[in-house]
N, C-alpha and C positions, 0 to 999 in steps of 0.2 A: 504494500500500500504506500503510495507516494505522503511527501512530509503535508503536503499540501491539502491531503486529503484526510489523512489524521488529523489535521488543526482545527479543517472544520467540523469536525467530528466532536472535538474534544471543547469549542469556542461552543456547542449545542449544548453540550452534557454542562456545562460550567453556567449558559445563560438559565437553560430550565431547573438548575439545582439552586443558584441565587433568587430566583422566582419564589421555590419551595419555600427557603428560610425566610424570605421575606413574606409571605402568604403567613407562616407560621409566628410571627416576630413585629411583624407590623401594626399599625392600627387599622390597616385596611390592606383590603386583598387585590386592591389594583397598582401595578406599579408603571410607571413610565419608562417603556424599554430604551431609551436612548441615556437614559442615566444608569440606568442596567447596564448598558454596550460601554458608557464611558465608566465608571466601576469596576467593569471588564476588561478595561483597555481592547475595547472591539471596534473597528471602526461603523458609522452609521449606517454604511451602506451594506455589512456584514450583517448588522445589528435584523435590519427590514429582512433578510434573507433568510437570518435564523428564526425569525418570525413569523413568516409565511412558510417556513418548511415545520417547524411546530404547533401552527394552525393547521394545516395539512393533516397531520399526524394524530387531532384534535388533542393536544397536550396545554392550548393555552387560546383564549378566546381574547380577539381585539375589541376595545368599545369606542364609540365614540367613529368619526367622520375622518379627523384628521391627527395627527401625532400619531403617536404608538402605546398607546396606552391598552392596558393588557391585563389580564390576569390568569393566572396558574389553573386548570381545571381538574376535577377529582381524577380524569385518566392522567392527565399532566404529573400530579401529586401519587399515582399509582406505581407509575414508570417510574419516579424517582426512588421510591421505596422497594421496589422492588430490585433494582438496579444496585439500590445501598446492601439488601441483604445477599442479593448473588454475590455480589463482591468481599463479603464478611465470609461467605460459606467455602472460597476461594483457599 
């Protein structure tokens, strides 16, 4: 698998898992994904892509018209837990 290809593999698992903690952690369960992306150090244009591939995926629902405002969904928050304990059983 190229580096390139790993990164954004790994830029997905790091945006929907930051998602998690903050669904878990915040006072509200919607966050603005471009302060996610810079948080991330992901670029914006990254940021839209890993957004639209985890709406896809229905892991995370957008609201609203315009920005990127977002929230984490119960299969979103399934995948991550799941994903946490394959990895513990590792």
């Amino acid at each position: 698998m190229s580096d390139e290809i790993r990164a954004r593999r790994e830029n997905r698992r790091r945006f929907l898992e930051h998602l998690y903690r903050c669904s878990e952690e915040e006072t509200t369960e919607y966050q603005d994904g471009y302060d996610v992306a810079d948080e991330l150090g992901i670029t914006r244009q990254d940021a839209e892509r890993i957004v639209r591939y985890l709406e896809d995926h229905g892991f995370v629902t957008k609201t609203g018209r315009t920005g990127l405002v977002l929230r984490i969904t119960a299969q979103g928050i399934d995948h991550v837990e799941s994903a946490a304990s394959a990895s513990e059983d590792a």
